[in-house]
Residue frames as a rotation matrix with the C-alpha (Angstrom) as fourth column:
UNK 1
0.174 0.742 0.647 64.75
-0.366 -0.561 0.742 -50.83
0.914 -0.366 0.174 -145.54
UNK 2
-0.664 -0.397 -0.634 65.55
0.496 0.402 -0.770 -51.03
0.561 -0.825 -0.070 -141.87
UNK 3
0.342 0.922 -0.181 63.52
0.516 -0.023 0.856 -50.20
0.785 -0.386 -0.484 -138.82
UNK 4
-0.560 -0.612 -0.558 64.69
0.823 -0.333 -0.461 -47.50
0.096 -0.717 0.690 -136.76
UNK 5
0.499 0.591 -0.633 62.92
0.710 -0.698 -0.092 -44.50
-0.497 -0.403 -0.768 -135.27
UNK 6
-0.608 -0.343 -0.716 64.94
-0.337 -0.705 0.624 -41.94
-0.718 0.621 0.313 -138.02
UNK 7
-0.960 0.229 0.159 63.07
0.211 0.221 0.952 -44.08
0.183 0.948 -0.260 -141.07
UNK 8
-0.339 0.724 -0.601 60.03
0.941 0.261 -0.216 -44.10
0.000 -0.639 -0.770 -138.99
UNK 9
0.096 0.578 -0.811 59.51
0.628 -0.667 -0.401 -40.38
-0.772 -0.471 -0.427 -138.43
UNK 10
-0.748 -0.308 -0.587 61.33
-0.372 -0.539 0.756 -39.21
-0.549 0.784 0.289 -141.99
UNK 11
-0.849 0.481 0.221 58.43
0.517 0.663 0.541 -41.62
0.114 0.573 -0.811 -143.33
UNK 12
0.027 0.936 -0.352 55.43
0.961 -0.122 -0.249 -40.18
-0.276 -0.331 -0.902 -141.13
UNK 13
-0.058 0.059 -0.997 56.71
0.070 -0.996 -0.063 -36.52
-0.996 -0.073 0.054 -141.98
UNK 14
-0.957 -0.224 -0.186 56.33
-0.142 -0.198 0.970 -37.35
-0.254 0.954 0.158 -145.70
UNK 15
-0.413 0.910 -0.039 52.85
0.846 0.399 0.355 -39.23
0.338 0.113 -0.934 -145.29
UNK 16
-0.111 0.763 -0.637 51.84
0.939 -0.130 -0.319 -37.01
-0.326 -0.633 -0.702 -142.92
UNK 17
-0.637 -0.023 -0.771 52.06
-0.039 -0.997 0.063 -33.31
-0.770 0.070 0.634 -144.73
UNK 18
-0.915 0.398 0.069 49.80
-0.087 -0.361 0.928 -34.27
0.395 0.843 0.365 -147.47
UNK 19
-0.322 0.742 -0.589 47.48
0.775 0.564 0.286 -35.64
0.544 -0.364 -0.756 -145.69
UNK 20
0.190 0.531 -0.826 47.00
0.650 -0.699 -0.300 -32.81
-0.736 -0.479 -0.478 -142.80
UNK 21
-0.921 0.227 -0.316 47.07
-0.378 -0.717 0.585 -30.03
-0.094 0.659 0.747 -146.47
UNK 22
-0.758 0.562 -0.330 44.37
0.349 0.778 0.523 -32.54
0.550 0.282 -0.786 -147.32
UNK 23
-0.362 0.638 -0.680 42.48
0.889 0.456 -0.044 -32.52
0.282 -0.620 -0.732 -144.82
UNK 24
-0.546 0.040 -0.837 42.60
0.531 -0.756 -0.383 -29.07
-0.648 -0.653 0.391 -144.08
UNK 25
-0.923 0.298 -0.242 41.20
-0.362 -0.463 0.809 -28.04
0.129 0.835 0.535 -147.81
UNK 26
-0.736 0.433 -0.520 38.70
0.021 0.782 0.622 -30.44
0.676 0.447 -0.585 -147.19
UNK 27
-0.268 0.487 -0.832 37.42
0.897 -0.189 -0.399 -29.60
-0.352 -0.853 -0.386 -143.85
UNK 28
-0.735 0.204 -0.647 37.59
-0.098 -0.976 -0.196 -25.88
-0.671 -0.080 0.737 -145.54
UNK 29
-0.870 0.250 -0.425 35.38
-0.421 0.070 0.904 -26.73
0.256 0.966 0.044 -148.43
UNK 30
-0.412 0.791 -0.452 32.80
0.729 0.584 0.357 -28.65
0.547 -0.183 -0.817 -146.39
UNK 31
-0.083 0.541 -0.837 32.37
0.749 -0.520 -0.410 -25.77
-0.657 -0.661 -0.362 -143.53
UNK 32
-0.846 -0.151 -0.512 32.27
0.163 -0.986 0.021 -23.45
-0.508 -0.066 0.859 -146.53
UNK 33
-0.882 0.429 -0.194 29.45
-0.202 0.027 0.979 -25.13
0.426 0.903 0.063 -148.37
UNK 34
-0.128 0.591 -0.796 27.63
0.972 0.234 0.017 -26.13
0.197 -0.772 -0.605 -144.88
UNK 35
-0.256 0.576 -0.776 27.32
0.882 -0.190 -0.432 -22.70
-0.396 -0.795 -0.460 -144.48
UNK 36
-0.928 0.204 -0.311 26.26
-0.368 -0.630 0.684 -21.28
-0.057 0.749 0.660 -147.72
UNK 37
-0.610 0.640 -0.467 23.81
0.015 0.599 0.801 -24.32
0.792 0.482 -0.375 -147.45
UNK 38
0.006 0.707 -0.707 22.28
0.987 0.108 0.117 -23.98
0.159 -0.699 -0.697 -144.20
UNK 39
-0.892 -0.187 -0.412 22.93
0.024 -0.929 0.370 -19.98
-0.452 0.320 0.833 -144.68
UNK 40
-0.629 0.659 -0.412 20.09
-0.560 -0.017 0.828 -20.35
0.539 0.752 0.380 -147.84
UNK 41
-0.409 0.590 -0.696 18.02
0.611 0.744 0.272 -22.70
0.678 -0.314 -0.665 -145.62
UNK 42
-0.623 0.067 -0.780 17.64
0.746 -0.249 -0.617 -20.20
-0.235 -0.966 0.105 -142.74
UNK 43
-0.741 0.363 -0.565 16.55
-0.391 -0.917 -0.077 -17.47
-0.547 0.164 0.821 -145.28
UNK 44
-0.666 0.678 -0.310 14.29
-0.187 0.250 0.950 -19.63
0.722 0.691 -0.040 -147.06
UNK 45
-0.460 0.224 -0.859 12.79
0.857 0.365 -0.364 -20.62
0.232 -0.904 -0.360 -143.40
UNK 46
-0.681 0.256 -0.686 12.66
0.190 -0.843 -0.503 -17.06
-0.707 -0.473 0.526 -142.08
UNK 47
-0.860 0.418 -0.292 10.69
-0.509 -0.729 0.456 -15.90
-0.022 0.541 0.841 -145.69
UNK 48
-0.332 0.847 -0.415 8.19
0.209 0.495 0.843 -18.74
0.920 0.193 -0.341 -145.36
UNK 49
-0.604 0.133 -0.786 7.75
0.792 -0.014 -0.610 -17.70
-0.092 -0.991 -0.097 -141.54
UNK 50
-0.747 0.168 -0.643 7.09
-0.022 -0.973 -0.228 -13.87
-0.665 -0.157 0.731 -142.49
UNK 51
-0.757 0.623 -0.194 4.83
-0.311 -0.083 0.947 -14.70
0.574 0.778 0.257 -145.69
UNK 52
-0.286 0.738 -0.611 2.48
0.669 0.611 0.424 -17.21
0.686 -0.288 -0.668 -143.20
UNK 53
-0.621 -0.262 -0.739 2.67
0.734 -0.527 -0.429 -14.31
-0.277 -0.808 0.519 -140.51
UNK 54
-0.792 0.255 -0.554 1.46
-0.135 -0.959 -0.249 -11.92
-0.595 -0.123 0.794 -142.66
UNK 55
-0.687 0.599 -0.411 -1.10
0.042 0.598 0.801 -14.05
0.725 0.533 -0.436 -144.54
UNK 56
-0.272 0.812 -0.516 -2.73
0.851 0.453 0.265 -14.66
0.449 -0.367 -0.814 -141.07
UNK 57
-0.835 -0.197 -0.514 -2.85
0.305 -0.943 -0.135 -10.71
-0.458 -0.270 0.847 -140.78
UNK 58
-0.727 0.646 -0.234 -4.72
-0.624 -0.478 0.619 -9.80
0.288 0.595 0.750 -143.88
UNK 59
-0.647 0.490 -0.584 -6.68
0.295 0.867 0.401 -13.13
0.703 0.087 -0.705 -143.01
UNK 60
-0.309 0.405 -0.860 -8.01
0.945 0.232 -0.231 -11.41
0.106 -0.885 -0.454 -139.34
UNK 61
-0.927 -0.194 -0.322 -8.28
0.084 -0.941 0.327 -8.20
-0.367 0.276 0.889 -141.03
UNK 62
-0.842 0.374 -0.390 -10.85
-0.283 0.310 0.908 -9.52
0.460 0.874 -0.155 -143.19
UNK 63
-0.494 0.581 -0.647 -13.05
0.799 0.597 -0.074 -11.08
0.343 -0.554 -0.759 -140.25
């Protein structure tokens, strides 16, 4: 094993392709589950908005 800028960059170009596949599945898999999960959060949000909305409807009907 010698130190020279050929071992050096034939080294980083082996490390470095799994790693940036890696990463790149990985980054896709989190932003696709961050926004299935905050996706289902927004619509659970909005239906508890429209149910309280229309709760204080029938409620001022009623008066």
């Amino acid at each position: 094993m010698e130190l020279s800028l050929d071992w050096v960059t034939h080294t980083f170009v082996n490390i470095w392709q799994p790693m940036l596949l890696g990463s790149v599945l990985l980054g896709s898999i989190a932003a696709l589950v961050g926004y299935v999960v905050l996706d289902l959060l927004w619509r659970l949000s909005l239906s508890n908005y429209k149910a309280r909305k229309q709760n204080l409807r029938r409620d001022n009907k009623s008066d």
